[in-house]
SEBADO-196107 format. One record per atom (N, C-alpha, C): atom name; x, y, z. Coordinates in steps of 0.02 Angstrom, whole numbers, plus 50000, padded with zeros to 5 digits. Each point is the difference from the previous one (the first is absolute). Layout:
! residues N
<"CA",<X,Y,Z>>
...
//
This chain:
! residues 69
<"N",<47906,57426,52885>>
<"CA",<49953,49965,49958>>
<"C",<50020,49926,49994>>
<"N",<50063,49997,49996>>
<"CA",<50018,49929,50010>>
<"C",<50024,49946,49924>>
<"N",<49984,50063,49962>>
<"CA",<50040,49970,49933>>
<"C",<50048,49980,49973>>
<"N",<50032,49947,49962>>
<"CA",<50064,49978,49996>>
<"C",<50000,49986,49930>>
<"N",<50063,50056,49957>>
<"CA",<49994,49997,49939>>
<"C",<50052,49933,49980>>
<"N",<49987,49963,49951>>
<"CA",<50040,49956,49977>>
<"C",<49999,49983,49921>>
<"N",<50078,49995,49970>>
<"CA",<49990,49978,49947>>
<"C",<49995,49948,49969>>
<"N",<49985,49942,50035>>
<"CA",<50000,49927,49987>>
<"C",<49916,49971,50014>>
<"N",<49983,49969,49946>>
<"CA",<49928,50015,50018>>
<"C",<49974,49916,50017>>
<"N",<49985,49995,50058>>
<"CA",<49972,49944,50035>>
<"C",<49918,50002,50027>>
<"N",<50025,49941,50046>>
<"CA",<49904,49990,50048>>
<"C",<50008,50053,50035>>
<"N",<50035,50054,50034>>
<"CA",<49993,50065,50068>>
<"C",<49970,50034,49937>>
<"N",<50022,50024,49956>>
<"CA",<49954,50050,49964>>
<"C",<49956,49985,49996>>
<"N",<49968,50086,50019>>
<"CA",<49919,50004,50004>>
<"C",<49971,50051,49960>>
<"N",<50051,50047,49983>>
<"CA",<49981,50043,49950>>
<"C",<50055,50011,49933>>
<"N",<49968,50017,49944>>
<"CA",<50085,50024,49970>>
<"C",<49963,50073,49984>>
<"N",<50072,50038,49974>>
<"CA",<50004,50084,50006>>
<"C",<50006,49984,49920>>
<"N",<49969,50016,49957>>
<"CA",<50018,50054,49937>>
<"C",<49982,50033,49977>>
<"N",<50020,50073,49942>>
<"CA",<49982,50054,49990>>
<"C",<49987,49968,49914>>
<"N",<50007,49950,49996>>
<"CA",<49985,49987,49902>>
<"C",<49942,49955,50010>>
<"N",<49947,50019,49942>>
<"CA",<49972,49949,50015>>
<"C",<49983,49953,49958>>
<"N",<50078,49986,49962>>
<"CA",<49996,49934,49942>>
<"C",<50013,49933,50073>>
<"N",<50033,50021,50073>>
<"CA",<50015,49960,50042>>
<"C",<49922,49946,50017>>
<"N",<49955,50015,49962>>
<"CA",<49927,49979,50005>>
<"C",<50010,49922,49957>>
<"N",<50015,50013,49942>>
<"CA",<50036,49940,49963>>
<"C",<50044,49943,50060>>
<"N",<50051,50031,50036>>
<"CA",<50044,49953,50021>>
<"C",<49938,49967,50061>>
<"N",<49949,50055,50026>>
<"CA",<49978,49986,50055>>
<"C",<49944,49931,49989>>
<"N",<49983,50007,49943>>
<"CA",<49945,49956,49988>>
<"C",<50026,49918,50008>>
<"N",<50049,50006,49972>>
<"CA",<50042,49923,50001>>
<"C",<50046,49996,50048>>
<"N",<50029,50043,50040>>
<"CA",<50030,49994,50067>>
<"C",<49992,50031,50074>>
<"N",<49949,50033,49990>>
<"CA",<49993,50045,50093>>
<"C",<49928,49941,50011>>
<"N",<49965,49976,49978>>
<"CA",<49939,49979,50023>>
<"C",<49960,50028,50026>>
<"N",<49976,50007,50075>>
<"CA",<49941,50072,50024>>
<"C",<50063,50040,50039>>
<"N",<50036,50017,49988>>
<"CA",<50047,50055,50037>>
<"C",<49983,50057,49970>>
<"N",<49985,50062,50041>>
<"CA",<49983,50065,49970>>
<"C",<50092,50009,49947>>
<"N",<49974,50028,49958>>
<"CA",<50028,50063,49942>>
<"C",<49957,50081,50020>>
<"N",<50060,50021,50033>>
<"CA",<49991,50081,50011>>
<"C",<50051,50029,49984>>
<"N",<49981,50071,49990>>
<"CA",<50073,50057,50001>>
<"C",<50037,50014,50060>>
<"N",<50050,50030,49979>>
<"CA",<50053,50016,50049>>
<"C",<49933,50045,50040>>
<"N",<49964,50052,49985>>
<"CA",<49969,50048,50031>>
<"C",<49963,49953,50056>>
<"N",<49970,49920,49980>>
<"CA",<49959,49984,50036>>
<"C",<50066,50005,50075>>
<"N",<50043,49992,50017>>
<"CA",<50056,49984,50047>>
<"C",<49986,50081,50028>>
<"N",<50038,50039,49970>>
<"CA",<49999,50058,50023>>
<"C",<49905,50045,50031>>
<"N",<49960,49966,49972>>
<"CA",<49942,50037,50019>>
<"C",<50001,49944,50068>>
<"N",<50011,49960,50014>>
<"CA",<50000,49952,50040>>
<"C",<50033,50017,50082>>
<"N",<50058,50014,49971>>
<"CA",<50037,50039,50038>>
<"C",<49999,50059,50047>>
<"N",<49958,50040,49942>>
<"CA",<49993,50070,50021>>
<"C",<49936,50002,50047>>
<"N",<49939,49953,49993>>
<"CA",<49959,49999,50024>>
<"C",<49980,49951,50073>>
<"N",<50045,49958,49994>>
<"CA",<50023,49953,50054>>
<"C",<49951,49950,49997>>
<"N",<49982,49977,49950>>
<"CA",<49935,49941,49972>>
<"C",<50006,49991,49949>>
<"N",<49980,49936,50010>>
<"CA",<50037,49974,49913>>
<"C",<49928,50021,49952>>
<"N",<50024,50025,49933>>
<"CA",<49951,50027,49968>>
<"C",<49995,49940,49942>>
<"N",<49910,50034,49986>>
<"CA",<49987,49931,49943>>
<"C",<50032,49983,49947>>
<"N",<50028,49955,50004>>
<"CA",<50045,49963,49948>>
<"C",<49970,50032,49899>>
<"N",<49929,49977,49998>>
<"CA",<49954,50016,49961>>
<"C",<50002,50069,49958>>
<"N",<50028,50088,50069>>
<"CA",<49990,50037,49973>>
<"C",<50080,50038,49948>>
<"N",<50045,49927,50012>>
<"CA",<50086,50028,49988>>
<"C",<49998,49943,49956>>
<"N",<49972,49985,49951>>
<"CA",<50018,49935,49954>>
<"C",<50044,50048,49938>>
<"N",<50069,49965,49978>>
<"CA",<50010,50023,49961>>
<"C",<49982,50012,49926>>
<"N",<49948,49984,49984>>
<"CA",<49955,50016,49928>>
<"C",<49940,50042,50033>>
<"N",<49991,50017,50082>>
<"CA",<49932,50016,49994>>
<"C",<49972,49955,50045>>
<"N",<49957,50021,50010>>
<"CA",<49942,49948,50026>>
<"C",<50015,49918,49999>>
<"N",<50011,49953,50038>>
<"CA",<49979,49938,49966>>
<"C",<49954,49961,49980>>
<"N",<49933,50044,50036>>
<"CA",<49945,49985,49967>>
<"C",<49986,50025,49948>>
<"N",<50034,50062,49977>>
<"CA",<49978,49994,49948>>
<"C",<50041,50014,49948>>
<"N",<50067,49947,50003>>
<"CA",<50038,49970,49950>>
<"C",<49983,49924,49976>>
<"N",<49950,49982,50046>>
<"CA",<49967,49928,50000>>
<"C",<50019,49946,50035>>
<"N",<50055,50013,50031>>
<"CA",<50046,49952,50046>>
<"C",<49937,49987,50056>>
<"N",<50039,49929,50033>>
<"CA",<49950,50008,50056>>
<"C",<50042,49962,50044>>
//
């Protein structure tokens, strides 16, 4: 798949992984449009060999319809 986990968060990140979803708070004032998904979004990703919609692994849910955009 070609993923490269890192804990230092720069311009290569393109996605971040979390399972809380107070990380929505940090995201608003620091990820900019970088998806916020769950760990599951990685693993369904994985398992399926295509990256799956970012949209359906948000950690609150939906991001449409947590209001994020």
């Amino acid at each position: 798949m070609g993923a490269i986990c890192v804990n230092d968060f720069d311009e290569s990140v393109t996605h971040v992984v979390s399972d809380d979803p107070w990380t929505e708070i940090f995201r608003e004032k620091w990820l900019g449009d970088r998806p916020l998904v769950k760990s599951d979004w990685i693993l369904g990703s994985n398992l399926l060999w295509r990256k799956e919609p970012e949209d359906q692994f948000h950690p609150g849910g939906s991001e449409r319809d947590s209001g994020a955009s």
